[in-house]
Backbone bond lengths (Angstrom), bond angles and torsions (degrees), N, CA, C in turn:
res aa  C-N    CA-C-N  psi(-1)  N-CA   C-N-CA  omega(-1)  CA-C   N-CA-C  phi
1 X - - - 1.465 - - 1.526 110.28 -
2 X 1.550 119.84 -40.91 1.584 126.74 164.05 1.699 105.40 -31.12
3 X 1.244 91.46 -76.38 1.293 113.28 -165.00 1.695 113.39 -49.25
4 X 1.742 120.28 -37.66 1.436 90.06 165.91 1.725 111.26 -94.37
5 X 1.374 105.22 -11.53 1.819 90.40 174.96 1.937 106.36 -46.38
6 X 1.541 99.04 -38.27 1.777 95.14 -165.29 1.909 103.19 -76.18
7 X 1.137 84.15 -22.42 1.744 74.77 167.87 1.415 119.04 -71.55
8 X 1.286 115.66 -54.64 1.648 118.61 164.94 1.405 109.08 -13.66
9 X 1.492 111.66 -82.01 1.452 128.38 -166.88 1.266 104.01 -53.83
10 X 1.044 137.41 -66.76 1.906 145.16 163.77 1.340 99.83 -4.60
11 X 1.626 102.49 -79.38 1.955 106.22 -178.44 1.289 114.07 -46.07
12 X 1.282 113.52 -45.84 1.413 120.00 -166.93 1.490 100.12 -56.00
13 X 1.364 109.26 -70.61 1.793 117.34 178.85 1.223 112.90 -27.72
14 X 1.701 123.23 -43.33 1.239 128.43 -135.67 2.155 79.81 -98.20
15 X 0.760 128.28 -51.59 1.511 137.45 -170.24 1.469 107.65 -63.15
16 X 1.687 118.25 -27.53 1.432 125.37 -170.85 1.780 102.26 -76.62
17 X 1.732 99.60 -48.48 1.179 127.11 -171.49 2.167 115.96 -65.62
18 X 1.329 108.58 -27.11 1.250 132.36 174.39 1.827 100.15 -82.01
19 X 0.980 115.86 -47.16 1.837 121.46 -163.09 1.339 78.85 -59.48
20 X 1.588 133.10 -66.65 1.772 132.65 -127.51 1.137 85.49 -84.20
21 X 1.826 133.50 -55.57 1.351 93.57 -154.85 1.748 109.97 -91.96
22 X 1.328 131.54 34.96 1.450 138.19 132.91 1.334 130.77 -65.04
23 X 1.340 92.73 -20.11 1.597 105.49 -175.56 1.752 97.71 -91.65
24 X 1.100 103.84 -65.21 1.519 99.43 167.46 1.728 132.92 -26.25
25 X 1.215 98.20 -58.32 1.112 119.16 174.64 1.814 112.94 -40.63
26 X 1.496 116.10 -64.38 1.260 127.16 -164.76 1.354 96.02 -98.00
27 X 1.557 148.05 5.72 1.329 131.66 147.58 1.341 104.38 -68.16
28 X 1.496 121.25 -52.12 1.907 122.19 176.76 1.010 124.76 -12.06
29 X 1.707 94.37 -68.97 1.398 106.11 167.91 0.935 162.94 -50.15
30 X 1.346 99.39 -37.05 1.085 114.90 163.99 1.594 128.56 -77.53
31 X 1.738 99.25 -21.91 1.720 95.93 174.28 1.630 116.87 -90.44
32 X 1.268 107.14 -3.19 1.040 121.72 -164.73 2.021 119.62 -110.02
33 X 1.088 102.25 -45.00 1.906 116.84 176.84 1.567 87.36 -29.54
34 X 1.499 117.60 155.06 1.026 131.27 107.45 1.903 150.28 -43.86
35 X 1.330 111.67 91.41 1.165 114.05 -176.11 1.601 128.13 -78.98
36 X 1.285 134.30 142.48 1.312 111.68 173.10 2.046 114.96 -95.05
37 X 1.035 118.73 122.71 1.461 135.67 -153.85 1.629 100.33 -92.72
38 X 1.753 113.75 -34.16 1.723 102.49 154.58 1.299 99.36 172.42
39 X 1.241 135.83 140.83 1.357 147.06 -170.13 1.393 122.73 -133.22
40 X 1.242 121.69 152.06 1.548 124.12 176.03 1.458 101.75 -161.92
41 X 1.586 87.40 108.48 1.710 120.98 -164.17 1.130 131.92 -103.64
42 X 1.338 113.03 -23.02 1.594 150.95 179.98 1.384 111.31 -73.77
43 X 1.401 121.81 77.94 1.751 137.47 172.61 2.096 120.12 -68.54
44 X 1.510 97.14 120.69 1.373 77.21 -169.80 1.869 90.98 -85.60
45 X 1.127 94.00 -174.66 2.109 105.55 -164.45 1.521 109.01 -70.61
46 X 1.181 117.12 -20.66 1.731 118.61 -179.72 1.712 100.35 -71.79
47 X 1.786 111.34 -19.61 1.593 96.11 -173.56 1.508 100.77 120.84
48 X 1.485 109.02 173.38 1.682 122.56 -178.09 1.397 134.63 138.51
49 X 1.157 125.49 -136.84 1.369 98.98 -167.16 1.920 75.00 -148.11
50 X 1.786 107.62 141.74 1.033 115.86 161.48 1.883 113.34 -100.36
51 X 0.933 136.24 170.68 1.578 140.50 171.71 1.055 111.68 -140.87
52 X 1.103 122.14 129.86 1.843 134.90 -175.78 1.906 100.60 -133.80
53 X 1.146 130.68 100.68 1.372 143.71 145.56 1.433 115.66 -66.69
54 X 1.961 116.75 125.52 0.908 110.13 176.03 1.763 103.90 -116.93
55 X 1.288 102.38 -166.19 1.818 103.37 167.46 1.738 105.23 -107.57
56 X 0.996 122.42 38.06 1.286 105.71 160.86 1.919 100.12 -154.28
57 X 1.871 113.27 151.03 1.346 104.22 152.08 1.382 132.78 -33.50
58 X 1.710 104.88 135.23 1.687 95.19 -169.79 1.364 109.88 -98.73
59 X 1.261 148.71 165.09 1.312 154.12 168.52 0.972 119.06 -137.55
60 X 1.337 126.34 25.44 1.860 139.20 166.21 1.418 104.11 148.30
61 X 1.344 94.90 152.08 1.820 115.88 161.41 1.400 101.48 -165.02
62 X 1.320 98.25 157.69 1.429 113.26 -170.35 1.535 105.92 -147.10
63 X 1.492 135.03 157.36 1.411 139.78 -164.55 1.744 90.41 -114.27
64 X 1.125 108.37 150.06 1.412 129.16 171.57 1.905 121.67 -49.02
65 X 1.446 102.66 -51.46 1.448 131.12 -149.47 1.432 102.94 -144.30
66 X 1.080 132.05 115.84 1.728 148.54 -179.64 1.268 122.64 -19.59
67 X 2.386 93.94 -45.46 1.811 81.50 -176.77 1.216 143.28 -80.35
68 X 1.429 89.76 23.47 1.557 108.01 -173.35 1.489 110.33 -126.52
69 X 1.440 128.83 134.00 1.539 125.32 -141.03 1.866 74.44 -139.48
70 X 1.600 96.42 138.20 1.388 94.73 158.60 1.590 116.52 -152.58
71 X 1.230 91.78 158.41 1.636 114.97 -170.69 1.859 113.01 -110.92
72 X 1.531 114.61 135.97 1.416 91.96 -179.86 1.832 101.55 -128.72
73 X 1.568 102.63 134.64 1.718 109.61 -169.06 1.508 96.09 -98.11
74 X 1.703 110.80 79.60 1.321 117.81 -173.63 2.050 112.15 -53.15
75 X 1.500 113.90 -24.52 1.121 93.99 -173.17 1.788 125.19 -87.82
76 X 1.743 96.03 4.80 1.716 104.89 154.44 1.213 115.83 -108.49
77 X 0.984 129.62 5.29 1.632 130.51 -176.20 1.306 98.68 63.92
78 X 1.528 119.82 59.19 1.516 115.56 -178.29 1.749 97.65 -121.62
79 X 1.557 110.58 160.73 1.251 99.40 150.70 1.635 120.64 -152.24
80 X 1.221 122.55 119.43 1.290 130.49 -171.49 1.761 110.69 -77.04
81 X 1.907 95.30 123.96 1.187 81.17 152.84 1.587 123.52 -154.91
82 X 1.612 112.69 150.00 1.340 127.02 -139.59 1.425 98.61 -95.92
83 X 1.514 132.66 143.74 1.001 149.42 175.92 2.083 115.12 -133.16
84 X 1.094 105.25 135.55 1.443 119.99 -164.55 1.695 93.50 -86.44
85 X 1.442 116.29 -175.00 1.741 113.03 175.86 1.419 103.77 -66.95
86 X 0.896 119.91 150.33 1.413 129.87 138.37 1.527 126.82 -67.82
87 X 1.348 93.72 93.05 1.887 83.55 -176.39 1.627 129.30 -97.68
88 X 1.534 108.98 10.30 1.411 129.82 149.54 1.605 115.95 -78.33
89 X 1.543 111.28 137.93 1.063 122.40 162.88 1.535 135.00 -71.53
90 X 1.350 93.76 3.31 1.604 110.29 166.90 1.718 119.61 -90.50
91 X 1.083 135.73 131.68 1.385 132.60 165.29 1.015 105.96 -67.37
92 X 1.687 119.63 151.46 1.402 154.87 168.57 1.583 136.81 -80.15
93 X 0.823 104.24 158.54 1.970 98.75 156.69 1.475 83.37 173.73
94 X 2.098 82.09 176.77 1.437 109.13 -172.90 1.623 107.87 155.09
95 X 1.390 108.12 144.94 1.568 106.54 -141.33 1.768 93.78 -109.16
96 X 1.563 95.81 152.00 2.017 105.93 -166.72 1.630 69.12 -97.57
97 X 1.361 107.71 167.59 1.639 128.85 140.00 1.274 108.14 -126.78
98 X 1.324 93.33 149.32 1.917 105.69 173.82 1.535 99.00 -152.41
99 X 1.800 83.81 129.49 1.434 105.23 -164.29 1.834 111.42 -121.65
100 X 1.192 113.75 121.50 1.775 107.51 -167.95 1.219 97.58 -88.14
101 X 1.677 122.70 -29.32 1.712 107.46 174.30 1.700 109.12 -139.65
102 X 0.866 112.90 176.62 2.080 107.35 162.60 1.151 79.53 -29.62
103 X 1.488 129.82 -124.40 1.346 161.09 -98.34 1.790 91.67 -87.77
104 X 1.529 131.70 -18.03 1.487 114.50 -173.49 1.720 100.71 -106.56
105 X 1.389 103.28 145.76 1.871 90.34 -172.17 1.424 65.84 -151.25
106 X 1.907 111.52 -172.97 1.231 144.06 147.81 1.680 102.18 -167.75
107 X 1.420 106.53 163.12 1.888 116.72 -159.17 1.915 79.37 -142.82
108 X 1.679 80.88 110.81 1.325 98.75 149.71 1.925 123.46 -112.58
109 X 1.445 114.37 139.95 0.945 137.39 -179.95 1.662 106.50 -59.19
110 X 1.412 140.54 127.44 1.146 139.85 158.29 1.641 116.44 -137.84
111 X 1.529 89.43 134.29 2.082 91.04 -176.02 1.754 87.59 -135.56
112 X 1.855 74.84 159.85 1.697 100.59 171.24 1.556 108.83 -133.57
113 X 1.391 104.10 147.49 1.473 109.72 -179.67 1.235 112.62 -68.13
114 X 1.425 106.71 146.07 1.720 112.04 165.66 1.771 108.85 -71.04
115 X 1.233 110.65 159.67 1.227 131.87 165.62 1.260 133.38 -38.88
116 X 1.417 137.11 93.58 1.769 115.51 179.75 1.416 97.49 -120.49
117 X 1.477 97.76 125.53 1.812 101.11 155.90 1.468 79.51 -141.94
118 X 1.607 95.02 156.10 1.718 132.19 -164.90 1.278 116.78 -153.90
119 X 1.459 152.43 108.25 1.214 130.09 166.83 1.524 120.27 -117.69
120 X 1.508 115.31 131.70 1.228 90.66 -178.45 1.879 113.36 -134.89
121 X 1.664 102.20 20.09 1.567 97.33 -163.28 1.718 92.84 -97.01
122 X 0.951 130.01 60.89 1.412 142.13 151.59 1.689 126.17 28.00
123 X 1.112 116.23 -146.85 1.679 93.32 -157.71 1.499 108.07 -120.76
124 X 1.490 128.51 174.79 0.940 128.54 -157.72 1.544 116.48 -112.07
125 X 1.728 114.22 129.96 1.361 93.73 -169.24 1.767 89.70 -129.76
126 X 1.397 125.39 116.67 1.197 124.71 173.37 1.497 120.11 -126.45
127 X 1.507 128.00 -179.76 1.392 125.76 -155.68 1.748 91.16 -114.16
128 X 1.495 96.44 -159.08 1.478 98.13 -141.38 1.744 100.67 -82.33
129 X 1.553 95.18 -10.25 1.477 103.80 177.66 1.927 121.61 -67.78
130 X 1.186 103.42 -17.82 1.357 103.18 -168.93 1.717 115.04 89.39
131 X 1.539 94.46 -176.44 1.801 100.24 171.45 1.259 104.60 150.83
132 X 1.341 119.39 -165.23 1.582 114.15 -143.84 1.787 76.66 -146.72
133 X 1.405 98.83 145.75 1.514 92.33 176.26 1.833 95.93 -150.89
134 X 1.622 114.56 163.65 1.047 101.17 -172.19 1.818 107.14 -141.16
135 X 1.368 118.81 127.79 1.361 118.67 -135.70 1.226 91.19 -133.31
136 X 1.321 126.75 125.83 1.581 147.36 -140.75 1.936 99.10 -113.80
137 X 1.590 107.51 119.24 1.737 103.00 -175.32 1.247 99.88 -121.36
138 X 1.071 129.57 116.52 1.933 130.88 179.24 1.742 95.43 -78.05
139 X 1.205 125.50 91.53 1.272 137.87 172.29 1.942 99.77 -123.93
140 X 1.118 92.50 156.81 1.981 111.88 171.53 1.676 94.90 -130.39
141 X 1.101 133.83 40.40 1.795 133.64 -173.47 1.294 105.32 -159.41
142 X 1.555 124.61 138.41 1.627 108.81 174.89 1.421 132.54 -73.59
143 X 0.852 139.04 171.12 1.466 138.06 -138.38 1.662 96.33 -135.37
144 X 1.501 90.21 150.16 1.932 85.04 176.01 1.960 96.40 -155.02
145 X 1.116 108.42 119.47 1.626 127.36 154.17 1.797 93.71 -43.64
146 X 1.775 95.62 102.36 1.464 96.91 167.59 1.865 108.82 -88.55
147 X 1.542 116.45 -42.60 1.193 113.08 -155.13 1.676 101.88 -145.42
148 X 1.216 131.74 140.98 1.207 111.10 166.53 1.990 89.42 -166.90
149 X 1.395 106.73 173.52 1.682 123.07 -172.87 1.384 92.63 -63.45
150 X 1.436 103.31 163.35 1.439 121.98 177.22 1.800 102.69 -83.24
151 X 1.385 119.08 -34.44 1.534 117.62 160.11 1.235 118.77 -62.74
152 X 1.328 121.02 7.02 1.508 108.45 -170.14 2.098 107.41 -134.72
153 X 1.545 94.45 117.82 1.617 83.13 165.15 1.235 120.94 -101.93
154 X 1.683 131.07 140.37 1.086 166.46 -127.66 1.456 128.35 -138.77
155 X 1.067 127.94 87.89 1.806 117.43 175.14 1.391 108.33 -143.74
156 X 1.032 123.01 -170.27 1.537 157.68 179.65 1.496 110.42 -104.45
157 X 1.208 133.59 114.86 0.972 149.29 -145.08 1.952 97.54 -155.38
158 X 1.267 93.14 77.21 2.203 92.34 172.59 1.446 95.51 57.59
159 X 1.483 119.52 -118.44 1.121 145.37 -168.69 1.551 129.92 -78.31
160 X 1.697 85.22 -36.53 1.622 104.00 174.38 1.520 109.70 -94.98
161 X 1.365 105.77 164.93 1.778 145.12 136.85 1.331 101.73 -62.24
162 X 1.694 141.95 109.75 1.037 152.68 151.70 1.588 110.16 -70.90
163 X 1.232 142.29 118.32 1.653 124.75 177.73 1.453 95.65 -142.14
164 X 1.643 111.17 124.08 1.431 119.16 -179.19 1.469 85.21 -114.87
165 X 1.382 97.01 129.39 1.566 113.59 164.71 1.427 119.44 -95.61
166 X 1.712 119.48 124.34 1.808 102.89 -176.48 1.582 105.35 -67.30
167 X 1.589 96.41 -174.46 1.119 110.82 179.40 1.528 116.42 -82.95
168 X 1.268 135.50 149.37 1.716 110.91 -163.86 2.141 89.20 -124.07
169 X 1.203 113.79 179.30 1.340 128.36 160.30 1.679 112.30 -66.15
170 X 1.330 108.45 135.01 1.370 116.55 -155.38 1.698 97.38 -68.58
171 X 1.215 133.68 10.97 1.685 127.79 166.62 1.615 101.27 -133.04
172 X 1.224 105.35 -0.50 1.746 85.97 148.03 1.434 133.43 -61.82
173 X 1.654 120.45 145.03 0.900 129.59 166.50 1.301 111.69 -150.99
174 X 1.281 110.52 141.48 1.452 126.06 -131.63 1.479 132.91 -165.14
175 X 1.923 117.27 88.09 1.852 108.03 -169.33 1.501 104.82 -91.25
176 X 1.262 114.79 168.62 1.691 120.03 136.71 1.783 89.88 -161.43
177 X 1.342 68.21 -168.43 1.940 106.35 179.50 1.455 124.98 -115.07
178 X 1.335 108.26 110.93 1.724 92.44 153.32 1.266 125.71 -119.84
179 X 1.630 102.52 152.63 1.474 107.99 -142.67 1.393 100.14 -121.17
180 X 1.100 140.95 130.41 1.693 157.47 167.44 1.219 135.78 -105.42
181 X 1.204 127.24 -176.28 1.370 124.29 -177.74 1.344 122.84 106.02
182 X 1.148 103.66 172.56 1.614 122.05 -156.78 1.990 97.55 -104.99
183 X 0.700 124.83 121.23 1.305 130.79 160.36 1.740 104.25 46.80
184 X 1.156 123.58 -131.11 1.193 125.66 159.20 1.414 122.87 -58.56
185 X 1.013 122.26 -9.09 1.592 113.52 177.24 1.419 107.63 -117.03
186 X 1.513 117.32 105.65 1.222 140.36 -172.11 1.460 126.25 -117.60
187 X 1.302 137.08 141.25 1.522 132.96 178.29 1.647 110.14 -134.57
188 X 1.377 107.05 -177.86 1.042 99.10 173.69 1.759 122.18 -179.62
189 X 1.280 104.50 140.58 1.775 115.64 -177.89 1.665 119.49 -83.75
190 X 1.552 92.79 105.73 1.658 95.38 160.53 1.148 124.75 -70.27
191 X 1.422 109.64 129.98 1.893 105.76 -161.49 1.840 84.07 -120.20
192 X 1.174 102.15 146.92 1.905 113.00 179.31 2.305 98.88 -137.98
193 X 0.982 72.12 136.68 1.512 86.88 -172.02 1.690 97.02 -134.74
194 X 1.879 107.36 113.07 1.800 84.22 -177.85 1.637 82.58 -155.69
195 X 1.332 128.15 160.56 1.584 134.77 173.64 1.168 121.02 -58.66
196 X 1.616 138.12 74.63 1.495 116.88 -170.50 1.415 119.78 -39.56
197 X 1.222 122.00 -48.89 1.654 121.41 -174.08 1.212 102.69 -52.85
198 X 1.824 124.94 -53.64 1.716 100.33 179.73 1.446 120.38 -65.51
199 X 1.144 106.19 -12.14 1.725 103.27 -175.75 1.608 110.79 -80.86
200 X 1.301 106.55 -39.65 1.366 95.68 159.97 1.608 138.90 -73.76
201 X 1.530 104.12 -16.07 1.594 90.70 157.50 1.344 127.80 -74.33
C-alpha cells in the first residue's frame, strides 16, 4: 500500500513539475520577444530610407544582401535602412534583422521597386519660328537631359522633357536629337526645324 501511495505522489510531482515549466516558458515570451511597433518598408526605385520601430532597446541589425545598408538609432528603438537606385527593372527584397539580445531577434521583410522609364509621345517637328513643346516620360527615377543641339533648350520639367526650339533663318533647315534618361536607360526626341513655304515650293 506504501509503495503505490509513493507512486501517486511521484506522478503527481512529475505533472505539477511539467505544467510550471510550460508556463514559464510562454510568459518569457511573451515579456520578452521582440515586437515590431511600426514599419515602412516599401522603397520606391530612385532609393530611400526604410524605418522599422521595435519595443525593445536595439543592440544590432544587419540587412541580408548589400543593397541595403543599415543604421540603428538605439535611443528610439528605431532602425534605418538605406537603399541606393535601383537600376534594374526588376523589383527587390531582402530581410533586416534586429536583435535586442543573443537570444531576442525579429526579421523584417523590405523591398524596392524595379525601374520604369517608357517614352512614347514622339518627336518634334516645328517651323522656322521655333517654340516650346512639352513631352510626357512615364518614369518613377529622375531624369537628366543627356545631349541635345546647341539651337535647342532642354530640361526636365516633373514628368516631362520641356524642349524650346529657337527661332532659325527663314531657309534654314535643320535636325538633331535630344537625348535623356536615367543611367543606362536612355531615349530620345527627333526635333526638325525647316521653312514650310520653301518646302512647299
Amino acid at each position: 500500500m506504501k509503495k503505490i501511495y509513493g507512486l501517486i505522489v511521484l506522478m503527481a510531482g512529475l505533472t505539477t513539475l511539467f505544467s510550471c515549466s510550460d508556463s514559464d516558458t510562454s510568459t518569457g515570451y511573451n515579456l520578452n520577444g521582440v515586437k515590431v511597433v511600426s514599419a515602412n518598408t516599401s522603397l520606391e526605385a530612385a532609393g530611400g530610407d526604410a524605418t522599422v520601430e521595435v519595443s525593445m532597446p536595439i543592440t544590432g541589425a544587419y540587412a541580408a544582401d548589400s543593397w541595403l545598408t543599415v543604421s540603428v538609432d538605439a535611443s528610439s528603438n528605431k532602425v534605418v535602412a538605406t537603399s541606393t537606385a535601383n537600376d534594374s527593372r526588376e523589383s527587390r527584397s531582402t530581410t533586416v534583422v534586429v536583435k535586442a539580445s543573443d537570444t531576442d531577434s525579429t526579421i523584417v521583410n523590405v523591398s524596392q521597386l524595379g525601374l520604369v522609364f517608357n517614352y512614347q509621345a514622339g518627336n518634334i517637328n516645328v517651323g522656322t519660328e521655333g517654340g516650346t513643346f512639352s513631352k510626357y516620360v512615364k518614369s518613377n527615377v529622375p531624369l537628366t537631359v543627356m545631349k541635345a543641339p546647341d539651337w535647342v533648350d532642354a530640361k526636365i520639367d516633373n514628368d516631362s522633357v520641356r524642349v524650346t526650339v529657337n527661332q532659325s533663318e527663314p531657309t534654314d533647315t535643320r535636325m538633331g536629337f535630344v537625348v535623356f534618361g536615367n543611367g543606362e536607360y536612355k531615349d530620345s526626341i527627333k526635333v526638325s526645324q525647316i521653312s514650310f513655304d520653301n518646302s512647299v515650293m
